[in-house]
N, C-alpha and C positions, 0 to 999 in steps of 0.2 A: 644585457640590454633588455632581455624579455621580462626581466625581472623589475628593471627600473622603468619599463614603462606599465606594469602590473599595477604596481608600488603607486604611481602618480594615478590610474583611473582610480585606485582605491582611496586616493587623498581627495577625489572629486566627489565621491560620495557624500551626502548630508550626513549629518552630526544625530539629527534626528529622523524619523520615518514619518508617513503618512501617518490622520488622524484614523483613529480607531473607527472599524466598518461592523457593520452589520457581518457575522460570520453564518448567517441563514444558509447561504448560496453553499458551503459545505457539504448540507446533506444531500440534496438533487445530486450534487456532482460525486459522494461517496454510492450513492445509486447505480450511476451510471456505469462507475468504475468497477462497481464487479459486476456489472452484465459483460462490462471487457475481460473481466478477470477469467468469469466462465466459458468466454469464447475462446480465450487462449488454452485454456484445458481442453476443449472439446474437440479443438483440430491440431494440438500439440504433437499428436501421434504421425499425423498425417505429414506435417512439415519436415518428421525427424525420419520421415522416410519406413516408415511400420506398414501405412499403407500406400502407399503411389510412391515412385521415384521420382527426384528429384527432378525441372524442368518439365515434368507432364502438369498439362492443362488442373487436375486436381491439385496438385503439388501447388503450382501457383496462385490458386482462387485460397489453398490454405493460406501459404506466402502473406495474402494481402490482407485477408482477416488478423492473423497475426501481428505482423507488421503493425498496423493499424491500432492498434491494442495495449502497444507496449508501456504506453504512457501511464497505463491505468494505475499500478504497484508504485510507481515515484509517488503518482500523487496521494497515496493510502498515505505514504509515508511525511509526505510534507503538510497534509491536512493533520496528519496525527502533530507534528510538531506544534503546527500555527495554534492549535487550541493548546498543547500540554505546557510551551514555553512560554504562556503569554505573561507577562511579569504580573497582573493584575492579581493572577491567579492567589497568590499568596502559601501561605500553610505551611507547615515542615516537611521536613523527608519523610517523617513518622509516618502524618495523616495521611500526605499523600500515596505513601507505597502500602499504607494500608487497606485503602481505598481500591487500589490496581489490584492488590492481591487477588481478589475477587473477579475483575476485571478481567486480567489477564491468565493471572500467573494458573490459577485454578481450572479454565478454557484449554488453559496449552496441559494439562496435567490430563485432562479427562480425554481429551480429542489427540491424547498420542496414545492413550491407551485404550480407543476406537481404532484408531487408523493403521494399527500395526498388526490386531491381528486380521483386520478386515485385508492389508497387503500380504497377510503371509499365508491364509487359508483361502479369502473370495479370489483375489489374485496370484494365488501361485503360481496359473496357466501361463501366464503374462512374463515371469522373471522365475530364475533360478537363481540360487545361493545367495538371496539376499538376506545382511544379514542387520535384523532388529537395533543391535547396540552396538553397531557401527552406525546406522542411520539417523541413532539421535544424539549421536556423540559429535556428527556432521553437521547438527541443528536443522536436518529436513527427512522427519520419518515421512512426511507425503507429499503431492506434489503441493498443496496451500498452509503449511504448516509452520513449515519455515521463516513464514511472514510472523508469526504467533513468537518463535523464539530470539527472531530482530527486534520485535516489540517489547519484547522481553528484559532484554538488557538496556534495551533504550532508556525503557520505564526507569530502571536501576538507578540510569543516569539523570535523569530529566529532572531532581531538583537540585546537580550541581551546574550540570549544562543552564538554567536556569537562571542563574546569578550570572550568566551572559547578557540573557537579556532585560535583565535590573541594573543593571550598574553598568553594561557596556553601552556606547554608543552603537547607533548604525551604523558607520564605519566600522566597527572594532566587529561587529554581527559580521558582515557583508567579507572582510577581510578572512576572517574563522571558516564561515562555508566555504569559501574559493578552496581556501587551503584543503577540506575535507572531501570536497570532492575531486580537486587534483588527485592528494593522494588515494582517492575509489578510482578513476581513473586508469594512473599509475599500477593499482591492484589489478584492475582490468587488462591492462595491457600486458603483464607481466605473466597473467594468467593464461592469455589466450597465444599469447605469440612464442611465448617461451616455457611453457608448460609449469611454470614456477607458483608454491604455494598453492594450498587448496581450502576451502574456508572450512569452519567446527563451529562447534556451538559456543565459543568464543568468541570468534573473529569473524561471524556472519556478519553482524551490523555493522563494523565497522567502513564498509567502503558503502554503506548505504547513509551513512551517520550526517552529510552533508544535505540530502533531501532534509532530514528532519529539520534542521536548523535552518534551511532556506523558505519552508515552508510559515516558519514566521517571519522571516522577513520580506514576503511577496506578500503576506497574507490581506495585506489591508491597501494594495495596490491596485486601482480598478482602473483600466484601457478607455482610453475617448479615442476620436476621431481615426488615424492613421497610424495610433499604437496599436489599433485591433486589426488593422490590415497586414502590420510589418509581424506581428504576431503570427496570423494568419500564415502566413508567407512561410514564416520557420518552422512551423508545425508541417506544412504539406510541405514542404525539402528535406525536411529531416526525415519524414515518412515513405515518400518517394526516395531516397537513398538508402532507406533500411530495408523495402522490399527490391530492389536493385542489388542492391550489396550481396543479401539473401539468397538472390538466383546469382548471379556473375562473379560474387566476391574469390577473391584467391583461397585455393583450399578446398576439401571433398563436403566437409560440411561450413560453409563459409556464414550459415546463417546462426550456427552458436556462438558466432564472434559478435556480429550486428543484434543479435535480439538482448545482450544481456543489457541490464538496468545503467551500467555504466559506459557504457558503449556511446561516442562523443552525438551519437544522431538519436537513441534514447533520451539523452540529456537533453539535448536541444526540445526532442518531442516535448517530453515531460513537461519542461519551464514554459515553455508558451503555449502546453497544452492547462497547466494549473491556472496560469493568466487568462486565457479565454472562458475555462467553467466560469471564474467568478465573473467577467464579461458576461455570460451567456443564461448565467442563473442570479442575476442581482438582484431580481424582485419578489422579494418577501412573498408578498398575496398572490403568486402564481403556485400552482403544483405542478409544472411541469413533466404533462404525461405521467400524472402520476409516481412520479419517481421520486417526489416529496413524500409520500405516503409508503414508498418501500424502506425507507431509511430506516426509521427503527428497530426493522429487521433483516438491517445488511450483515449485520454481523453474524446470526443465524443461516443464512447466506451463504456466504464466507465458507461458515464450517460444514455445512452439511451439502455442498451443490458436487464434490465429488463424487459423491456414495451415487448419484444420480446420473453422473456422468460416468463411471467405470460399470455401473452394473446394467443400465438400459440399452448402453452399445449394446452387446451381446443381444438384445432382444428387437431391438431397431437396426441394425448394421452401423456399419461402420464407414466413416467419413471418404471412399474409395472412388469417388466419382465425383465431378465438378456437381454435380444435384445436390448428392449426399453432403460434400463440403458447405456446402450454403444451408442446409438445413442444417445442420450441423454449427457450423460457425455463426449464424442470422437468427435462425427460429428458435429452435433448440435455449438457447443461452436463455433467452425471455423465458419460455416455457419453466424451464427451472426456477428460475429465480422466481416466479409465481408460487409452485407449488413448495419451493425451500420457502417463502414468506409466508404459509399457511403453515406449514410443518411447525416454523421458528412462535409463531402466535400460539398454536397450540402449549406448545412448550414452556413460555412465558408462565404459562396457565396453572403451570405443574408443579405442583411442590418438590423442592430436590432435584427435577429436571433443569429448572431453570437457572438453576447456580451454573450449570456446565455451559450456558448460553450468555455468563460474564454477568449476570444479577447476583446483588450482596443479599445472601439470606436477612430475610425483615428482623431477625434478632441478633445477628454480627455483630461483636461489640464492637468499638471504634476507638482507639486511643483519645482519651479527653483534652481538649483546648487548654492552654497554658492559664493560670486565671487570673492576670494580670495583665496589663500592658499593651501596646501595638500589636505584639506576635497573635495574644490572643483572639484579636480582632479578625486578623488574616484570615486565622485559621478557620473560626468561624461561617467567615465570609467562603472558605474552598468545599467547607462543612455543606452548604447550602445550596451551591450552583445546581441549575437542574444537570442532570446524570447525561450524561455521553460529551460534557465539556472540555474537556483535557484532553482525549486522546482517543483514537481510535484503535480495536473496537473502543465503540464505547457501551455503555449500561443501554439499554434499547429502548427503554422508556423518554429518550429524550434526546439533545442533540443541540448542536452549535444557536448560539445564543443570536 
């Protein structure tokens, strides 16, 4: 029965999607999301019980920063899709993952051979017998890295996932996500309740595989009137039940069930929290707290805001006090991502530094365009776009059209 009335909302679906929008409102809102990124690192410790126990007043001022947070990584993942799938894009598998190489693949190559021995020498204090090639055989040598190796295979995939969204309908899009987040779901539930399956650097994206695909299909979806209230509404219950769940859930740590990205009140956060950024960042000529101006160095960001957060604890203290959680969780996150945004400019600056910050060295050669036909027109045309279009990261010079 749950099936057959699945089946019919998904026949009510349109044939086609909204007209194409302005994707501006992407970078304000990739801004913001790793100021949330850095706030969940920064009191990660504190929730997981390192410092304050569970139900003490610090514990819960953590709780709610977190909680509050979670939405941020869905949406990395669904803005990366809404630019990588958009059909206009064109080009081959060639240009495209040649292009990414640089992007990505090269970022995640340099920044695991940063961050392993920086966990195995600056943090040995921290852990015993951990070990390096187990860590990245799991696709998470640190704690923001992991996001690098889901990016990763995505990329792999993103120009056959791609001929979804050329040749399918909205319907046939809208159908494909459900399903892929069922089954992340399904992974979820199966992981947390039954102890079943553990992800690798295989099967990491796979139960995340469904943001990326929904992220194009909300992408050009903007809220009027009483859409932005019912919205509203699911974002703050979803969030109020994750920090609820957090402290009272069944179980000694009930909050590693509620915080994960597939977790049905994540979910919920996430999708009406992607619908509201683009509600809340629609206007082009605004900079929004300047968080327009930090984008092209979110990705820098990204990479470098741990090194900041594991090693200034130590010289500031540590999140143990409702004070300290708030500086911590509140101030701290902005402070960083300033000074990781002056880091990452420098950087840009640097010859050979700035390849590891996801810049295509200026003489990279580039697989050449077909020289005939439609194809080579595409290609061209993917040839051109300014840099950080497709996917996030993106090249830092540039950003949603």
């Amino acid at each position: 029965m749950a099936r057959v009335e699945l089946m019919a909302l998904i026949d009510r679906v349109d044939e086609v999607g909204p007209p194409a929008r302005s994707t501006q409102w992407m970078n304000p809102a990739r801004s913001l999301a790793i100021i949330a990124v850095i706030a969940i690192h920064t009191i990660a410790d504190t929730v997981g019980t390192q410092f304050a126990d569970p139900g003490t007043p610090p514990w819960w001022a953590a709780n709610v920063i977190d909680s509050l947070s979670r939405w941020s990584v869905p949406v990395f993942l669904m803005v990366s899709g809404a630019l990588a799938l958009d059909p206009d894009k064109g080009g081959t598998p060639r240009v495209f993952l040649s292009k990414r190489f640089w992007r990505i693949f090269v970022p995640l190559l340099v920044w695991t051979a940063v961050y392993v021995p920086y966990r195995l020498f600056v943090m040995s204090g921290y852990e015993k017998g951990w070990d390096p090639v187990l860590a990245i055989l799991t696709g998470s040598p640190f704690v923001q890295l992991y996001f690098l190796y889901v990016l990763a295979v995505l990329t792999l995939l993103t120009p056959f996932i791609r001929q979804l969204t050329v040749h399918g309908s909205r319907r046939v899009q809208w159908g494909t996500a459900i399903v892929l987040v069922g089954i992340g779901m399904l992974d979820h539930f199966a992981v947390v309740v039954f102890d079943v399956g553990e992800p690798n650097i295989a099967t990491r994206f796979l139960p995340l595989m469904g943001y990326y695909l929904l992220g194009w299909i909300l992408r050009d979806h903007l809220l009027h009137g009483t859409q932005v209230l019912w919205a509203a509404l699911v974002f703050a219950a979803s969030a109020a039940v994750t920090i609820l769940w957090a402290g009272f859930g069944p179980g000694e740590r009930p909050w590693t069930a509620v915080y994960e990205y597939l977790s049905p009140t994540v979910v919920a956060m996430s999708l009406s929290g992607y619908l509201l950024l683009h509600r809340m960042f629609d206007r082009d000529d605004r900079g929004y707290l300047g968080l327009r101006r930090l984008f092209p160095y979110s990705f820098g960001v990204f990479l470098l805001h741990p090194l900041l957060v594991y090693t200034f604890r130590d010289w500031i203290g540590v999140p143990d006090t409702v004070s300290a959680v708030l500086l911590h969780g509140l101030v701290l996150p902005l402070v960083y991502a300033v000074v990781c945004t002056g880091a990452t400019w420098l950087a840009l600056r640097t010859p050979v530094v700035r390849v590891a910050f996801g810049e295509m060295p200026r003489n990279a050669p580039m697989p050449a365009p077909p020289p005939t036909g439609g194809a080579a027109t595409a290609v061209q045309e993917d040839e051109e776009e300014p840099d950080g279009e497709q996917s996030w990261p993106p090249q830092l010079d540039g950003g949603a059209r």
